[in-house]
C-alpha positions in Angstrom: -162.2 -110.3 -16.9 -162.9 -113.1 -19.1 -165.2 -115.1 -16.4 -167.7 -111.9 -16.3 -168.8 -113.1 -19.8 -170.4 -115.8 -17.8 -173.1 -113.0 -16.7 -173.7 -111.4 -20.1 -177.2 -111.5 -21.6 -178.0 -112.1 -25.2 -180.6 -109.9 -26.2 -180.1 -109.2 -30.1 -182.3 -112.3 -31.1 -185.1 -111.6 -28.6 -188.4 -110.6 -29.8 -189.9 -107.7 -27.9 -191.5 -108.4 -24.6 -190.7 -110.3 -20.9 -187.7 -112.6 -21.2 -186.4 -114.5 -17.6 -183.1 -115.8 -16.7 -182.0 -117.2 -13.2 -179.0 -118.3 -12.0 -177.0 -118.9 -8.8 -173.7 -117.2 -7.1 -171.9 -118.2 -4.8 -167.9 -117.4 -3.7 -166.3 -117.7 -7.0 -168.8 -115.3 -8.4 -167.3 -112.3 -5.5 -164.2 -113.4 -6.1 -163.6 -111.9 -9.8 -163.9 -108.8 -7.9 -161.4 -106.9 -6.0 -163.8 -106.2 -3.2 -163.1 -107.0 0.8 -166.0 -108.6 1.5 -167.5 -108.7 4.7 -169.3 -111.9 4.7 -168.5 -115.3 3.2 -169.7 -118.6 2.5 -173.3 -116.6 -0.3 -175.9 -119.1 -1.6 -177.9 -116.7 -3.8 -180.1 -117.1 -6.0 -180.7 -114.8 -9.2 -183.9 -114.0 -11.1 -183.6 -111.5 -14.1 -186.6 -110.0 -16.1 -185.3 -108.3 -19.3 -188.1 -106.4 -21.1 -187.1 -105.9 -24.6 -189.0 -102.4 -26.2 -187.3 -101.2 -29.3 -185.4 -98.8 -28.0 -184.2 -99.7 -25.1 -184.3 -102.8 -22.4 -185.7 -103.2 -18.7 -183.6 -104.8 -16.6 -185.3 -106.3 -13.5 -183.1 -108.1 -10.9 -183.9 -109.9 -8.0 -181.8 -111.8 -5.6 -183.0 -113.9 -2.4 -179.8 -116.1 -0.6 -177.9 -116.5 2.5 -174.8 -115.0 3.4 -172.6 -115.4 7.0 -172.1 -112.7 8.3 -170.0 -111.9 11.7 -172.2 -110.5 14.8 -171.2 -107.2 15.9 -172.0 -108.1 19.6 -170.9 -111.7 20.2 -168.5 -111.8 17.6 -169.7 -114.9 16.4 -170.9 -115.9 12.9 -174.5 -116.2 11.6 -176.9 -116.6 8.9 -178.2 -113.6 7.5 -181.0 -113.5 4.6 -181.0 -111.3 2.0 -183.1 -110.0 -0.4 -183.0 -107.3 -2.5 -184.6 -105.9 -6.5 -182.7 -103.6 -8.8 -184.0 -101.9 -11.5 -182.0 -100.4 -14.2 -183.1 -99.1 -18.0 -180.6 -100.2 -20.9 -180.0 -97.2 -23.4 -178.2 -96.9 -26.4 -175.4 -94.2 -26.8 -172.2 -93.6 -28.3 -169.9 -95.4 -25.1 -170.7 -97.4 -22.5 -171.6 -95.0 -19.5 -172.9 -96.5 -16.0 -172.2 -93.0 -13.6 -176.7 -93.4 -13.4 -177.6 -96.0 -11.3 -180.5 -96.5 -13.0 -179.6 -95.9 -16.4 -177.1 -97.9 -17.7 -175.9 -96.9 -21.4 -174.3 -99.5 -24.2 -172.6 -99.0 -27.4 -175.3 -98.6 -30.2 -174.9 -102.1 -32.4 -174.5 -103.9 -28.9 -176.2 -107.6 -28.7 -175.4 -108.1 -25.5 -175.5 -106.7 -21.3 -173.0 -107.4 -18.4 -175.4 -107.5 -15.3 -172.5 -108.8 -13.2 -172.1 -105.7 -11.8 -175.8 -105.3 -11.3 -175.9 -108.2 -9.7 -173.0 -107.4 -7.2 -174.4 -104.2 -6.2 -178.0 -105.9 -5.5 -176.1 -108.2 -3.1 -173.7 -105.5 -1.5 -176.3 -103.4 -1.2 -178.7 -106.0 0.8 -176.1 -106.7 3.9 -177.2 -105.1 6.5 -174.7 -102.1 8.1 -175.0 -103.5 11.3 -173.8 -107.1 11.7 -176.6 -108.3 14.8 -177.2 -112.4 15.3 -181.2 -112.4 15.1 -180.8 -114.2 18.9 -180.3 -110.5 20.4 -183.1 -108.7 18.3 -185.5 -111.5 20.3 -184.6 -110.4 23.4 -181.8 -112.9 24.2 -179.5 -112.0 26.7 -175.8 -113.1 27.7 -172.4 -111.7 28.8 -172.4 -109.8 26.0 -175.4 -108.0 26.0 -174.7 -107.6 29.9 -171.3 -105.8 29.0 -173.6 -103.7 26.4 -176.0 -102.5 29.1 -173.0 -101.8 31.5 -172.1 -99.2 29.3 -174.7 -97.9 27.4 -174.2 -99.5 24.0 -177.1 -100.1 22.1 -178.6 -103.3 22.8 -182.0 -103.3 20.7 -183.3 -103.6 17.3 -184.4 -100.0 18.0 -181.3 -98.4 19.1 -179.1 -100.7 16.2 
């Protein structure tokens, strides 16, 4: 996909040490993937710290946003934060080879990295696997949580 060039960094003219790059996402970013996401509406912000050694690179990636999410119990939508850090080393090898998450390998005579997968995963990986509005963690009660207790369905930040 052409518009995953957007997310490529340059690292062929950069002299050995910390380098940072930040960036934003938002929808258009998930949509050049064919993924069925579960939230909508992300605001997320991206802070990358490539360490350039001679050999190989550090890739540090940090993302902090919003995303809406849909509340498991209520069925209704909130705001969820997120906030997640990835870190991956960048080797040189005959092919390109990502099957180790935490090694990701390029062609030798490379200049440049994709992290728009990196960056994906970070987010995918922050959303919580239980969709609860914050309202019910703080001990808020309604029909739903009524109809949750009726029947013995968790109901707590303990038993979610």
């Amino acid at each position: 996909m052409e518009k995953l060039h957007n997310y490529d960094i340059s690292f062929s003219s950069l002299k050995l040490g910390n380098h940072s790059f930040n960036m934003s996402i938002e929808q258009s970013f998930f949509d050049l993937f064919d993924f069925d996401q579960e939230f909508y509406n992300p605001a997320i912000e991206v802070n990358v710290l490539l360490i350039k050694h001679s050999s190989f690179l550090e890739l540090e990636i940090n993302i902090s946003g919003t995303v809406i999410l849909r509340c498991d119990i209520s069925d209704k939508d909130y705001e969820q934060t997120i906030n997640n850090k990835i870190k991956t080393l960048v080797k040189f090898g005959e092919e390109y080879d990502d099957s180790n998450e935490e090694i990701l390998i390029i062609p030798v005579g490379s200049h440049s990295v994709n992290i728009s997968q990196l960056i994906f995963e970070c987010v995918i990986l922050s959303i919580p696997m239980k969709h609860v509005h914050p309202r019910y963690l703080q001990g808020y009660e309604d029909e739903y949580t009524d109809l949750l207790k009726k029947y013995g369905l968790p109901n707590t930040d303990e038993d979610l």
